[in-house]
C-alpha positions in Angstrom: -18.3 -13.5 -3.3 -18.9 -10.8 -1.0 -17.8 -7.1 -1.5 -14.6 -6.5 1.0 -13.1 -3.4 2.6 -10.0 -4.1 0.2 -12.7 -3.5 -3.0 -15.4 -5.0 -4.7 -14.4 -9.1 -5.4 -13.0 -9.1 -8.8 -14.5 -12.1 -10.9 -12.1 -15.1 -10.8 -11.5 -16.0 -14.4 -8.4 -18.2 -13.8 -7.5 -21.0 -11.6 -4.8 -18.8 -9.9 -7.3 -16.0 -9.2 -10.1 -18.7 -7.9 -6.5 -20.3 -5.5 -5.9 -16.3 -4.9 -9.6 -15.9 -3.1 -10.2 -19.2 -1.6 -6.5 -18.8 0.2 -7.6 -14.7 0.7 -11.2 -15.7 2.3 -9.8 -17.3 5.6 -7.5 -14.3 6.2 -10.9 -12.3 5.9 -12.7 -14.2 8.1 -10.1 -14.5 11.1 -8.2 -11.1 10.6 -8.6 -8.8 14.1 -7.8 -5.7 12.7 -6.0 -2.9 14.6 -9.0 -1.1 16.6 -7.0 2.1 17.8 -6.3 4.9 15.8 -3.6 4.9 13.3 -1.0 7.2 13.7 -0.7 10.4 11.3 2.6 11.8 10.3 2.5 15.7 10.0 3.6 17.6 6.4 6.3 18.6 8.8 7.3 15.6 10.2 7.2 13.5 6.5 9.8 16.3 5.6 12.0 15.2 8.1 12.4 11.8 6.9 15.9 11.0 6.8 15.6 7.3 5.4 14.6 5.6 1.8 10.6 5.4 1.7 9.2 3.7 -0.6 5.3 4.5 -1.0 2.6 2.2 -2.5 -1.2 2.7 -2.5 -4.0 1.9 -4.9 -6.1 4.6 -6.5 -9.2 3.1 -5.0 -8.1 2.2 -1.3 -11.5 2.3 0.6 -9.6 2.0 3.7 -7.4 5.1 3.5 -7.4 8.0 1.4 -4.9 7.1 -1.0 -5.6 10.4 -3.4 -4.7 12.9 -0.4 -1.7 10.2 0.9 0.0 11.1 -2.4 -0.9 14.6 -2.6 0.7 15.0 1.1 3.6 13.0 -0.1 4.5 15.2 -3.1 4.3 18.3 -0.9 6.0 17.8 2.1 8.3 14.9 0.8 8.5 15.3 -2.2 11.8 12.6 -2.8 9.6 9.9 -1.2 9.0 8.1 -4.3 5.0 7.3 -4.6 3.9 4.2 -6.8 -0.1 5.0 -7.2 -1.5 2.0 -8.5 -4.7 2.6 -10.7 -7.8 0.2 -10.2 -6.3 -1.3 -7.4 -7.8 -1.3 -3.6 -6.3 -1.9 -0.4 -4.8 -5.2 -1.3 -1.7 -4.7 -3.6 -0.7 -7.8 -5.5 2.1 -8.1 -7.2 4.3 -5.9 -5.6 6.9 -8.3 -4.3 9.6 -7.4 -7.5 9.6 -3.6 -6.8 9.8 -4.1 -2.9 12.7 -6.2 -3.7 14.4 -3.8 -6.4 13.4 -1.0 -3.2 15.5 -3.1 -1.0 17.8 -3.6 -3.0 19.0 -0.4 -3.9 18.5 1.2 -1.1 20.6 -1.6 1.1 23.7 0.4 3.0 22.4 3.4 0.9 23.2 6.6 3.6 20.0 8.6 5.2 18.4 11.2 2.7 20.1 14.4 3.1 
């Protein structure tokens, strides 16, 4: 398999990892991306946040710079709760349970003071 934008294709050892890629492929092949610019909070403006955040990236994100996405975090919000995944790229499995427990908690919590 190719290398993708998400990270170099992990060998497939099991029969879930092999379903993983041949169901991940497709979605590679068809995805239009978003072509315009992404938008780029300020240090100021992340220190306004007045709602939970939760954060995820992976340590080797090719397609942002998840090192400095961290490092702004922990300065200018620094109660935004960062979850830096090591050895892991763009594509972050296995993060449905602590989106949920996320969720969860924060459901009818009030804004951050």
């Amino acid at each position: 398999m190719p290398d993708l934008a998400v990270g170099p294709t992990p060998a497939a050892d099991t029969v879930q990892e092999r379903a993983f890629g041949e169901y991940v492929m497709p979605i590679h092949k068809y995805f239009r991306p978003r072509r315009e610019k992404l938008p780029v909070f300020t240090d100021g403006g992340l220190g306004t946040l007045n709602m939970p955040v939760q954060v995820t990236v992976g340590s080797r994100d090719r397609l942002l710079d998840s090192h400095n996405t961290r490092r702004c975090l922990h300065q200018a919000a620094p109660r935004v709760p960062v979850s830096f995944i090591p050895e892991t790229g763009h594509l972050l499995k296995n993060q449905a349970q602590p989106v949920l427990d996320f969720l969860l908690a924060t459901q009818g919590a009030p804004p951050h003071a």
